[in-house]
Wavefront OBJ file of the C-alpha trace (Angstrom):
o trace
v 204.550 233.593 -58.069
v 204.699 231.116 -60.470
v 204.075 227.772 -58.263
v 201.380 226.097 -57.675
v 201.646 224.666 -54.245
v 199.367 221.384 -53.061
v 199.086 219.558 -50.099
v 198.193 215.863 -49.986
v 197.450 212.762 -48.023
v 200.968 211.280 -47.529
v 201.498 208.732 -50.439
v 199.316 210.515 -52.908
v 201.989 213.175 -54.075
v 202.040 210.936 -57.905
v 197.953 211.251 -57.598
v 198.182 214.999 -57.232
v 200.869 215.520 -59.733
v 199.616 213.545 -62.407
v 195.897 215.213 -61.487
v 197.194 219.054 -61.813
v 199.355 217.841 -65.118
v 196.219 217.066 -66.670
v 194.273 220.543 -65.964
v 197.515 222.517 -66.764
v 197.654 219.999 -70.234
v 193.494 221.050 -70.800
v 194.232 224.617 -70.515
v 197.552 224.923 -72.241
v 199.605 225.853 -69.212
v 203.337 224.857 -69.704
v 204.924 223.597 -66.418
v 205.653 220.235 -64.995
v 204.606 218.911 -61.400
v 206.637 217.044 -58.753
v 206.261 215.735 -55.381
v 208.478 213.721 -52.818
v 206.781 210.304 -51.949
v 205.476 210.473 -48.563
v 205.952 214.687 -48.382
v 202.401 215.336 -48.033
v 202.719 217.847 -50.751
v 203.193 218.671 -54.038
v 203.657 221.355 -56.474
v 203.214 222.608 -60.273
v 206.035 224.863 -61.464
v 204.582 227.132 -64.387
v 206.702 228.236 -67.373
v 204.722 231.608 -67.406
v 204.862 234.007 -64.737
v 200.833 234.295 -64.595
v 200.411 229.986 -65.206
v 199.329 228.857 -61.492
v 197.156 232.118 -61.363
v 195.799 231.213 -64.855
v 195.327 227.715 -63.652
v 193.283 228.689 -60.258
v 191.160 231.399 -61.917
v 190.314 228.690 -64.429
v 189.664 225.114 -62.253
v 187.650 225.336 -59.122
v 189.074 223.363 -56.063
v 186.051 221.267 -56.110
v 186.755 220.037 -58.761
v 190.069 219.202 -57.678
v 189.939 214.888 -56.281
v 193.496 214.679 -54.186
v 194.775 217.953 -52.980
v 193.617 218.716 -50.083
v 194.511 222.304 -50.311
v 196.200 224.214 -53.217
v 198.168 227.796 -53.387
v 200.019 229.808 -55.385
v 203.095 231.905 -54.732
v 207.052 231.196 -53.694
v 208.871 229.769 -51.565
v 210.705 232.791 -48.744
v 213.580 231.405 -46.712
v 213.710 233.265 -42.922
v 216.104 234.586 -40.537
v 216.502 232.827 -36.961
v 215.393 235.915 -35.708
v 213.127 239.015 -37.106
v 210.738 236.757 -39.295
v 208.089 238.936 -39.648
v 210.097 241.914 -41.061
v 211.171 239.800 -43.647
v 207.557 238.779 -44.611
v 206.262 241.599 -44.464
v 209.463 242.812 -47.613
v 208.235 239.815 -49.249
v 204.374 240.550 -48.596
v 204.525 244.660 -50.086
v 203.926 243.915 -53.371
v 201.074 241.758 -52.957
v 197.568 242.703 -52.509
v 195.661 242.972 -49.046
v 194.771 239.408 -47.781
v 191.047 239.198 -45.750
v 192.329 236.385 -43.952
v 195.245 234.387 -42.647
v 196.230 230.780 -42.172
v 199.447 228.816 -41.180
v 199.772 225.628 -42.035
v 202.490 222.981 -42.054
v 202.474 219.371 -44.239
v 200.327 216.519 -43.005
v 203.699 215.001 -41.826
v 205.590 214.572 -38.319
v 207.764 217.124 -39.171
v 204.969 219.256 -39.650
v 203.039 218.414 -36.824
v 206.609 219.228 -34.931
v 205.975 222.968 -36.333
v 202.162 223.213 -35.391
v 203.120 224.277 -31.482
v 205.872 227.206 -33.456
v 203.066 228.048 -35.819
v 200.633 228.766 -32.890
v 202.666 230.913 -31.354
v 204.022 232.775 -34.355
v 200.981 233.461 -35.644
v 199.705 236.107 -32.821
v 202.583 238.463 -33.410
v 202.303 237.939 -37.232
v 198.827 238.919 -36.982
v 199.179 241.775 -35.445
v 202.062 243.079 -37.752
v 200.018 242.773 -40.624
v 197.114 244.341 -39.115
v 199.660 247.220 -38.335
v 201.165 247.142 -41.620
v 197.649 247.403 -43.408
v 198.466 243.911 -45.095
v 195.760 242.595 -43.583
v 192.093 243.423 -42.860
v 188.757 241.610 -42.199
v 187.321 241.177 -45.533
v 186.088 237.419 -46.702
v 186.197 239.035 -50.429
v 189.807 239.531 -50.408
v 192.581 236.791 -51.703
v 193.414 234.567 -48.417
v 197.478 234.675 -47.294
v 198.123 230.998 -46.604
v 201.759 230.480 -45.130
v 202.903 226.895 -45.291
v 205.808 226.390 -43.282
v 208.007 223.793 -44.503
v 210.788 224.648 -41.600
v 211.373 227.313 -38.840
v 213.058 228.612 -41.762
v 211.492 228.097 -44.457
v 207.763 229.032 -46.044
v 206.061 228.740 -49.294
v 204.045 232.097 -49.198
v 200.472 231.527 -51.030
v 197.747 233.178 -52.273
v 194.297 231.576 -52.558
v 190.291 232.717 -52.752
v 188.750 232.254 -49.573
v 185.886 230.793 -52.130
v 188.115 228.640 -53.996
v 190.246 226.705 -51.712
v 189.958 224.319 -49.069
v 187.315 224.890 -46.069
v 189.398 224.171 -43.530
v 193.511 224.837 -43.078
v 195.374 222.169 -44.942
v 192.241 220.627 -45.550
v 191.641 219.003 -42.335
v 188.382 219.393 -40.932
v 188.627 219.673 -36.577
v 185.339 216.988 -36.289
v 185.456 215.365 -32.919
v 184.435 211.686 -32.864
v 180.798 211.099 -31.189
v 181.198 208.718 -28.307
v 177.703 207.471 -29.595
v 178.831 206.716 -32.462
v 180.007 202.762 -33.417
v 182.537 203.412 -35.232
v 185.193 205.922 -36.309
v 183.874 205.553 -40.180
v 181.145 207.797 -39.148
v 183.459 210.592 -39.593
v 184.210 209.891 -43.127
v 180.512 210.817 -43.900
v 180.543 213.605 -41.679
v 183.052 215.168 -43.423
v 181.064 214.547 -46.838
v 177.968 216.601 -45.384
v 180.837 219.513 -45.185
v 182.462 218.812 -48.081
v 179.855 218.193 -50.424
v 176.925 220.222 -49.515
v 176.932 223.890 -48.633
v 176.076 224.358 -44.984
v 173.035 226.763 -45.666
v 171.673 223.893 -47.650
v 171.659 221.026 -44.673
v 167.929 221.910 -43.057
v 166.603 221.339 -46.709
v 168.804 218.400 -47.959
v 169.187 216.940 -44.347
v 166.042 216.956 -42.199
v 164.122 214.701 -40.125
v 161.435 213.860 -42.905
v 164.079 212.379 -45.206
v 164.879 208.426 -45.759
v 168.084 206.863 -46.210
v 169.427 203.182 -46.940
v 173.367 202.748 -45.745
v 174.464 199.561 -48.077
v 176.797 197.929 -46.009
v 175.680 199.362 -42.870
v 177.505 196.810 -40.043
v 178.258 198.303 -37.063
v 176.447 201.526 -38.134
v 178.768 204.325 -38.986
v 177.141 206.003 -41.643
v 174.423 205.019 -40.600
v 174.562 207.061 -37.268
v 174.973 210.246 -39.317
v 171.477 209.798 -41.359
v 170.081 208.855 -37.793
v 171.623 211.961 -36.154
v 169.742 213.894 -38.439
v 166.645 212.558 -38.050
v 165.809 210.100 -40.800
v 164.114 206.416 -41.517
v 167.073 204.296 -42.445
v 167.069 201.402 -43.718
v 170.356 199.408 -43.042
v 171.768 196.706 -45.342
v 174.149 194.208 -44.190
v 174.376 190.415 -43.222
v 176.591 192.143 -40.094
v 174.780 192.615 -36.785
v 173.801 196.410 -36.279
v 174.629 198.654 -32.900
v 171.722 197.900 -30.106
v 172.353 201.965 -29.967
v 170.734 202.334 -33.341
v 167.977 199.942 -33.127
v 167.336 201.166 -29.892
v 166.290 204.561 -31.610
v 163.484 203.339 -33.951
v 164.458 205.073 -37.009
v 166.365 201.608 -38.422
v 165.069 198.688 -39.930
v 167.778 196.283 -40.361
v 167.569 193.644 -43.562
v 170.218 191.293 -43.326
v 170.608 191.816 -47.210
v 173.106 191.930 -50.386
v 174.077 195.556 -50.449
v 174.560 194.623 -54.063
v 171.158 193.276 -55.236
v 169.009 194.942 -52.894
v 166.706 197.187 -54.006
v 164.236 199.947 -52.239
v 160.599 199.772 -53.412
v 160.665 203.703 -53.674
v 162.787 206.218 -54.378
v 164.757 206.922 -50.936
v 165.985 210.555 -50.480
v 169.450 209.177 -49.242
v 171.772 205.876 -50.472
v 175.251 205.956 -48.517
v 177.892 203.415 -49.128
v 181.150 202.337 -47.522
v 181.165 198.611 -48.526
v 185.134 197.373 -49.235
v 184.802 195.700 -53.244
v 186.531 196.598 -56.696
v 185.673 200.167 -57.332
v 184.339 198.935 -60.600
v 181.604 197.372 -59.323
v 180.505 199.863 -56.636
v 180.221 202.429 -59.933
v 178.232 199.724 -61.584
v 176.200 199.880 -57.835
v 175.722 203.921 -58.393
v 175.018 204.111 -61.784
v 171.593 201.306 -61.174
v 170.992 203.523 -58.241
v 170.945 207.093 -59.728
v 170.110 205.743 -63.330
v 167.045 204.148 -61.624
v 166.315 206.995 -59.530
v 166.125 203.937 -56.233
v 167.607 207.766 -54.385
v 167.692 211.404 -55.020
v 171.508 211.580 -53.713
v 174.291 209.351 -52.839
v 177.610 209.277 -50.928
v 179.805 206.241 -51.970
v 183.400 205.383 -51.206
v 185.361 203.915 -53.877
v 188.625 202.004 -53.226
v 191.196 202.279 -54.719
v 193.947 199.794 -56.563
v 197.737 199.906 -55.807
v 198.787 201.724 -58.585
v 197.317 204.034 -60.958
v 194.689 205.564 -58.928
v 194.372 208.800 -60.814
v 193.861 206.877 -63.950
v 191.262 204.113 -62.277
v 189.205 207.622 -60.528
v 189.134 209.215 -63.776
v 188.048 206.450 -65.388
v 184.943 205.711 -63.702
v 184.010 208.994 -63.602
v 183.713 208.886 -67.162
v 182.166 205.671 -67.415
v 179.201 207.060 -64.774
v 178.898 210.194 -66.501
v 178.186 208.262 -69.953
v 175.960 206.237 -68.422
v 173.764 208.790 -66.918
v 173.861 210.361 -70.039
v 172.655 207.589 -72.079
v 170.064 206.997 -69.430
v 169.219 210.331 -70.467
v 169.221 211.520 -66.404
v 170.620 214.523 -65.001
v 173.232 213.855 -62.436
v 175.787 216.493 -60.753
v 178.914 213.982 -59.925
v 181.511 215.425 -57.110
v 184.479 213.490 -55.905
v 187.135 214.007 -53.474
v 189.855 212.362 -51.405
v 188.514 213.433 -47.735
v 190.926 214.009 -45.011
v 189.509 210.695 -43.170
v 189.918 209.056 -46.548
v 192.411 206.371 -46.684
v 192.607 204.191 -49.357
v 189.459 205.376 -51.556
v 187.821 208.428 -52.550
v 184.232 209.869 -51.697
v 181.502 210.522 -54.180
v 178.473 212.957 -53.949
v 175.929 212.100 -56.374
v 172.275 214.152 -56.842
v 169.909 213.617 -59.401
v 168.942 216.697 -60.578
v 165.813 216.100 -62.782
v 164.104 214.132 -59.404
v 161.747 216.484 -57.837
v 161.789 216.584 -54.035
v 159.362 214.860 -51.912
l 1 2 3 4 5 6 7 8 9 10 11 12 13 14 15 16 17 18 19 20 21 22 23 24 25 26 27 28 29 30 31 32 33 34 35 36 37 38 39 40 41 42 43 44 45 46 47 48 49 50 51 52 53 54 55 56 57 58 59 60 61 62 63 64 65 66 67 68 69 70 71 72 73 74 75 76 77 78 79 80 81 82 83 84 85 86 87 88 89 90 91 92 93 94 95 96 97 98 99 100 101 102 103 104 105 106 107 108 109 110 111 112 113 114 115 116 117 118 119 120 121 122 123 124 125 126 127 128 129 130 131 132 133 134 135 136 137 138 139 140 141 142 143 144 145 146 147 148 149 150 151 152 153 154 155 156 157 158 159 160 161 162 163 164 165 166 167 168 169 170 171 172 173 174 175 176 177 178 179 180 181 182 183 184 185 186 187 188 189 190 191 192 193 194 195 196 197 198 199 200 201 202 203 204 205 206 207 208 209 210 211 212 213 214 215 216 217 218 219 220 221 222 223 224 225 226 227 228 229 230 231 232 233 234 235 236 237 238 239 240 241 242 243 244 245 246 247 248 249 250 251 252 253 254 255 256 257 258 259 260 261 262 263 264 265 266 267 268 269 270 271 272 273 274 275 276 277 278 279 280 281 282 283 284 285 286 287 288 289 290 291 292 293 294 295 296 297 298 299 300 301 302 303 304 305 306 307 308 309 310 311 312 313 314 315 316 317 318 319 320 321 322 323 324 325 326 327 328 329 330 331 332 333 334 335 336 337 338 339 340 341 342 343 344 345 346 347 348 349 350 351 352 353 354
């Protein structure tokens, strides 16, 4: 089981490989990556029979920006008929999964397989139940099947604790009718992604403030509404009667750029569309200054080289804060209802609470 196996926003397959190259490079892992353009995946072939276990055990998905999901294992080509007898050959030698999840590439070929995977996956359950293979346990290693074709699947392993939250990565939000606009799911999925769900009545309550910089029509700023707070909206863009109507937004017809809060704020969220090098100029004033106690900003991304451009100013915030001399945990992922840009969680960690 010497592949590491990655799934990906279509177009992002260089992103991922170049990403996973650098970790294997760090830890000394000999292997090379590849991915189809437009596959939805991509994959790191190790040199060493234990490399893409060695390379899980020592990176965290978190810290992981464009896969979406990552496993190891090999690739198992199936009968027409009598799957499940050959997984289960394939599946003896490995160790007893706590859970199970089928998945197919963010592709239309794959969503072709979804309505075969739903079906197969009642009988396969069932067999490995049978077998033993499979128990209820969230402390054992996760069996992720990723079915490439009706005949073909890459068979991974994965921690339930160190993987993706969802299958493939794709969290099943539904779109609030309320809401103004389908961006509001882009920050939903941040709340999930970013902060632990046991965490939400102490990091997202009702006596909280929040300032959305670039608010028009009121996306994000729906989300800090739906969970109670004072927001303070920034834009020169009218605002969603919906929101005002609620009394928790003051609207400034502001720059999202020069405006400043004349307190700290408990919440700054940011979607505005400019350079990515100036937005990380925006969240290094704003954390540096302590203006918030945490952040969720969108940075968009060039053409070519986005790897590179993420990594950079990463670097370039973290030495920042540093000189600053503030304490500042920095997260940052390509979210399902990403497009063009990645999503960054920012807290300041030497700010006490309200």
């Amino acid at each position: 089981m010497n592949t590491l196996f990655m799934h990906c926003r279509p177009g992002f397959e260089g992103e991922v490989c170049a990403e996973i190259s650098e970790h294997a490079a760090i830890l000394g892992v000999p292997g090379y990556a590849k991915g189809k353009p437009q596959s939805a995946c991509a994959e790191f072939v190790c040199s060493e029979p234990d490399g893409a276990e060695r390379l899980m055990h020592e990176r965290r998905f978190a810290q992981l920006i464009f896969p979406r999901q990552w496993a190891r294992g090999l690739y198992v080509e199936l009968p027409e008929t009598d799957r499940i007898s050959v997984l289960l050959e394939h599946l003896a030698e490995l160790p007893v999964f706590g859970s199970l999840w089928l998945e197919v590439l963010d592709s239309n070929e794959g969503k072709e397989l979804s309505t075969f995977c739903r079906k197969f996956e009642v009988p396969l359950r069932k067999a490995l139940e049978k077998a033993g293979r499979l128990v209820d346990d969230a402390r054992r290693p996760r069996l992720l099947l990723t079915f490439i074709s009706g005949r073909r699947v890459f068979v991974g392993v994965a921690e339930a604790d160190n993987s993706a939250l969802w299958p493939m990565g794709i969290p099943r939000l539904k779109f609030p009718r309320e809401a103004p606009s389908r961006s509001t799911l882009k920050l939903e999925e941040a709340w999930h992604q970013f902060i632990p769900r046991e965490q939400w009545e102490q990091r997202l309550n009702d006596d909280m403030t929040g300032v959305d910089l670039g608010a028009s029509p009121g996306g994000w700023t729906y989300q800090l509404v739906k969970r109670g707070m004072l927001v303070t909206a920034i834009d020169n863009g009218p605002m969603a009667e919906s929101l005002m109507d609620t009394g928790l937004v003051t609207h400034l017809m502001a720059d999202g750029f020069t405006w400043k809060p004349k307190q700290t704020v408990d919440w700054m969220v940011c979607d505005i569309v400019e350079k990515p090098a100036r937005t990380a100029s925006l969240i290094d004033t704003w954390l540096g200054e302590g203006l918030c106690r945490e952040a969720v900003v969108n940075l968009k991304l060039p053409m070519k080289q986005r790897h590179a451009e993420v990594r950079k100013l990463l670097e370039r915030m973290e030495e920042g804060f540093k000189a600053r001399k503030v304490k500042v945990s920095i997260a940052c992922k390509q979210l399902y209802h990403d497009r063009e840009e990645v999503t960054c969680h920012l807290r300041r960690l030497d700010l006490k609470p309200r």
